[in-house]
Every structure is written in structure tokens, then in C-alpha cells.
N, C-alpha and C positions, 0 to 999 in steps of 0.2 A: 634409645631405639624403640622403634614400634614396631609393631606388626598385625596386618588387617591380613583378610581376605575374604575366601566364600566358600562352601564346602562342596564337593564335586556331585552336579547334577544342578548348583541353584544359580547357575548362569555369572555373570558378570556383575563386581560391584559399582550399586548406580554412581552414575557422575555426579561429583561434588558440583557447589555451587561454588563460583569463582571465589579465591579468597588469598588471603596474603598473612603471613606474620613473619617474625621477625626473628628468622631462623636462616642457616644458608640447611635446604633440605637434601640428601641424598637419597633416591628411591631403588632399591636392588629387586629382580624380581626372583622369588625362591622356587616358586613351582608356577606358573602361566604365564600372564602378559600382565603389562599397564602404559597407558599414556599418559603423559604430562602435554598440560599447554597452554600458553599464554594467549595474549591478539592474537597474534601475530606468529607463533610457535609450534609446533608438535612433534615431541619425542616421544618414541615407543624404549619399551627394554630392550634389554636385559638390566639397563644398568643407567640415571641421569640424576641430573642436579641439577637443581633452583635457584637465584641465588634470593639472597634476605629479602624481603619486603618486596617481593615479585607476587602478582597477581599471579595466578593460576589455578587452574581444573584438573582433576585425575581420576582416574577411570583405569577396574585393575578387575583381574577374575584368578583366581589362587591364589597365593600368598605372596604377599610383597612387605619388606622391610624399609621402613624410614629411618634414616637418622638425621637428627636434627642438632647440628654444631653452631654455637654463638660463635656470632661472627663477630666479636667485639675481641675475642680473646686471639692470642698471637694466633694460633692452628686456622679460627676461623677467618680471621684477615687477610692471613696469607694465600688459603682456600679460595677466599674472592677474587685473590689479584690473580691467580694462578687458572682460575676454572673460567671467571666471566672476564676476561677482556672483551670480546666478541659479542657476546649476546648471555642475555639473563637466564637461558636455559641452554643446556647443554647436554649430549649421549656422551656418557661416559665409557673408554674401554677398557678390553679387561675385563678383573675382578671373578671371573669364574670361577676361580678355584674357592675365593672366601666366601662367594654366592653358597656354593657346594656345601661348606662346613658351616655356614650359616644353617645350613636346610636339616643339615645331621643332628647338629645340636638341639636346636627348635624343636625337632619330631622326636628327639632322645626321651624312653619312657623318666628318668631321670634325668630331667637338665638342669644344668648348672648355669645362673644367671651371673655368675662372672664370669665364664668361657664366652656368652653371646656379648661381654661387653669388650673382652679383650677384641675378640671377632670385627668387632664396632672399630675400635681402634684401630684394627689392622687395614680395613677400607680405608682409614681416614690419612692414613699413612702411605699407604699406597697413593694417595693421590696428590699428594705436596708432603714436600720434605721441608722444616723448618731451616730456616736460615739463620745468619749472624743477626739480623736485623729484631730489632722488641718492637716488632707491630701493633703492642697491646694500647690502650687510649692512656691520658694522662692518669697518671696516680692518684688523683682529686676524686677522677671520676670512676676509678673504682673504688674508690673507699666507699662515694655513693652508693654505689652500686651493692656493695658488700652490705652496707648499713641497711639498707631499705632490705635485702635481702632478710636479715635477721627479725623484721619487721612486719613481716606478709598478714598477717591474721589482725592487724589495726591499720589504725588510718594512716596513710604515709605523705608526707608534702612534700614539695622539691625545697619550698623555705626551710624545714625542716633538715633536711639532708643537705642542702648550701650549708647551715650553718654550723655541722657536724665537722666540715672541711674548711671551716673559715671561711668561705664565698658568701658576697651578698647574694640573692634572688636570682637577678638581671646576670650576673655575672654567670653562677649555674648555668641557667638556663640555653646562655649561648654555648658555653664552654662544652657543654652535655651533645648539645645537636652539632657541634663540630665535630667533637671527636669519636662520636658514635653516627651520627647521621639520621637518628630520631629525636624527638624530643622526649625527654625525664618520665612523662606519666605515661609514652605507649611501650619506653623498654620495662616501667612498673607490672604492665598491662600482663605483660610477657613473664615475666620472674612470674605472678601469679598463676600465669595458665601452669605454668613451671611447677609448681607447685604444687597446683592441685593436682594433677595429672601422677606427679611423684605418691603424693596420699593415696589418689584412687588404685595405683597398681600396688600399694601396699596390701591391700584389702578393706580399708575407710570406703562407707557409704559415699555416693557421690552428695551427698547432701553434707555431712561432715568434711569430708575436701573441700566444698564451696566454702566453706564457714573458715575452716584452718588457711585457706589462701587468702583470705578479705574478699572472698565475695559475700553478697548478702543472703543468696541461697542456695538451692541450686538450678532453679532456671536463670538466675543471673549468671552465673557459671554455662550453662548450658548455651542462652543466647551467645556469648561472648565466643565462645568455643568453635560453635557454628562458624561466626562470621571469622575469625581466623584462620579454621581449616577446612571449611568445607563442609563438614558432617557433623553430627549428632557427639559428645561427649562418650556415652556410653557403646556407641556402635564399633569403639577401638578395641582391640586385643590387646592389652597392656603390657609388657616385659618388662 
């Protein structure tokens, strides 16, 4: 979960440039407004969702909460089939009450950063109930996943990680874009931004978060960030 916004008197925060990653995003708004929008799209709050690898733009004045669910895992799979039949963006209803105790906690002179994450949870629950069904990807591919994972601060191949699960290359490579619906190095792409982002709300320089995720510094971290979400790395409010 994140949370941006803008302090009351400094107007509206600017519109991102269009960008996509590979998150299914929920956007809550805690105190103002914000739109989300595609081509083709536009959703105002109180409350909407993106789903994974959807272009979009957003545009927000007081504080608005994201949270950002893989969609690779049972929760987030189920999320897609459940939220995007229709269309790639969607107003979500609802959710006032956890809006509300979102807002409480966040402005608490004392907050407690597992209360905002339970909170997190309790959105995500509210909006799909898990089923009998194991929506997760083949077991292959999260070992990769898991491996490359433990991996983030060196170089990481797909040959490498095929061969961690016995697959050859070719064999990976499809297997990965089937059952996730990317290919190998932009879900990489992702686990890093992941990554660094975890560093930087620790309190790591963003220049040491580029380094600890495998980027090369941190304008390479910076460009990348940009073109993913929009905005500037540093311009987030990190929780």
C-alpha cells in the first residue's frame, strides 16, 4: 500500500504520464478526489481498480491510497476474473467504512504499520471471496519466481531459473508467458521495482535501493519507475 497526495492550499496532484505495470491496482480516496483513465475510460472516486498491465493516467488532490495485489497469486487471479470481465477499469462500491479507518489510522500521531496493512487486507477481502478453486500459476513457475526473487541485487537469466526447475530455455519461456501472461524479464522487471520501493520505505537512500534491487543506480531506478507508474520515485509517500 501506498499513499500520495498534496497538502491543503497546493492544488491538485499533476497528471501522471500514461504508464502501465504489472499490478492489478486499487485506488481508495481518503480525504479529496482522483481520477483514473485509460483510452477509452474515466473513473472518478471514492473508490476503483485497474486491472494488471493496463495503461493508465491518474490525477488526485488529498490523499489517496493504492494498493497493489499480484495478480499472479490465488487473491490476485481471482480479483481479475471477478473485477474485469467488462472492462480494464472499473468504480468500485462500497468500502466507506475501511476508507474511514484507513484515514484514522494514517493521521494517528502513533500509527501502526500493521493496523494499515491488516486495513489493506480487509479491502481486498471485501472485494472477492476466495474460492475452492487454486488459481495460482504452475508450480515450475513459482519456484522461478521465488528463486529470482531471492536473487534481486545480481544478474538474473531466465536460462538460469529454467534450469533451477529442470526446463530447458524455450520450454520456460513459454510456460512463464502462459501462465502468467508476461514474459520472464518484465515479471523480473516488477519483483525489482518491488523491491526497491520495500528498501526505500525502510529508510535506504534511493540510491542504495537501486543498487540492493539490481539496478545500476538510481537514475536507472528512477527512469524505470517513471515509465511504470507515472511519476518520479521519490515524489511517493511510502508506508
Amino acid at each position: 500500500m501506498w499513499v500520495l497526495g498534496t497538502r491543503p492550499g497546493e492544488g491538485p496532484y499533476p497528471k501522471t504520464h500514461p504508464h502501465a505495470h504489472h499490478a492489478v491496482q486499487v485506488t481508495l480516496s481518503l480525504r479529496g478526489w482522483f481520477t483514473l483513465e485509460t483510452g477509452d475510460l474515466e473513473v472518478s472516486g471514492p473508490a476503483a481498480a485497474v486491472a494488471a498491465d493496463t495503461e493508465h493516467a491518474f490525477q488526485a488532490e488529498g490523499a489517496v491510497a493504492h494498493l497493489f495485489i499480484d495478480p499472479e497469486g490465488r487473491t490476485g487471479r481471482e480479483l481479475q476474473r471477478v473485477l474485469f470481465a467488462g472492462a480494464p477499469l472499473v468504480a468500485l462500491p462500497g468500502l466507506a467504512d475501511l476508507r474511514e479507518q484507513l484515514l484514522a489510522v494514517f493521521d494517528a500521531t502513533r500509527r501502526k504499520d500493521e493496523t494499515l496493512i491488516d486495513l489493506g487486507r480487509a479491502v481486498v477481502a471485501e472485494l472477492v471471496r476466495d474460492g475452492e478453486r487454486d488459481l495460482r500459476p504452475d508450480a515450475r513457475v513459482r519456484r522461478m519466481s521465488t528463486w529470482a526473487a531471492a536473487r534481486l541485487d545480481a544478474p538474473v537469466s531466465l536460462a538460469d531459473a529454467a534450469a533451477h526447475v529442470g526446463l530447458s530455455t524455450g520450454r520456460a519461456r513459454h510456460l512463464f508467458v502462459e501462465q502468467t501472461g508476461l514474459p520472464f524479464r518484465t515479471h523480473l522487471l516488477w519483483q525489482r521495482l518491488t523491491r526497491a520501493v520495500e528498501l526505500f520505505s525502510s529508510g535506504t537512500s534511493l540510491t542504495d535501493a537501486a543498487h540492493g534491487a539490481g539496478f545500476s543506480d538510481s537514475a536507472h531506478l528512477s527512469r524505470t519507475f517513471r515509465r511504470m507508474f507515472g511519476i518520479t520515485a521519490d515524489s511517493l509517500r511510502v508506508m
